[in-house]
C-alpha positions, 0 to 999 in steps of 0.5 A: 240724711239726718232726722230734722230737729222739727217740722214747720206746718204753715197754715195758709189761712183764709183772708191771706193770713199766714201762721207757722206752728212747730211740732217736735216729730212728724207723728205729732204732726200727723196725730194733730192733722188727723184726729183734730183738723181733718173731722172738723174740716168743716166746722167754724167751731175754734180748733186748739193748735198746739204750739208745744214749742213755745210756752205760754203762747197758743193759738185757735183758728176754725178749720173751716178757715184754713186754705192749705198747709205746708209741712216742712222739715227743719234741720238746725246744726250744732252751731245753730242750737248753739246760738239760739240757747 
């Protein structure tokens, strides 16, 4: 099976709001989840996600808001790249 071109992480958060960020590899992912989401799970203190995919665009949520994520791989063929450049 091929290595997926990204990951979408959707972030179900609290009031029904929804949000897909995307990271390059699943280490990035893990790295984020781990270092910066998982010791403030509870804070209401804004928390940095990295949209790295998409330039002058960021977001802040308060990890305390956040219900649950999904994690998705992203496969995009040749003719797909091809169509979004």
């Amino acid at each position: 099976m091929p290595e997926p071109s990204c990951y979408a992480v959707h972030l179900m958060i609290e009031g029904g709001h929804r949000e897909e960020i995307r990271f390059k590899t699943m280490k990035e992912f893990q790295v984020w989840y781990q270092k910066g989401l998982i010791p403030n799970q509870a804070s209401q203190d804004f928390l940095n996600v990295p949209l790295k995919m998409a330039d002058g665009e960021y977001m802040v949520v308060r990890p305390a808001s956040i219900q649950a994520i999904r994690v998705e791989p992203v496969y995009t063929t040749s003719i797909d790249r091809d169509e979004v450049e």
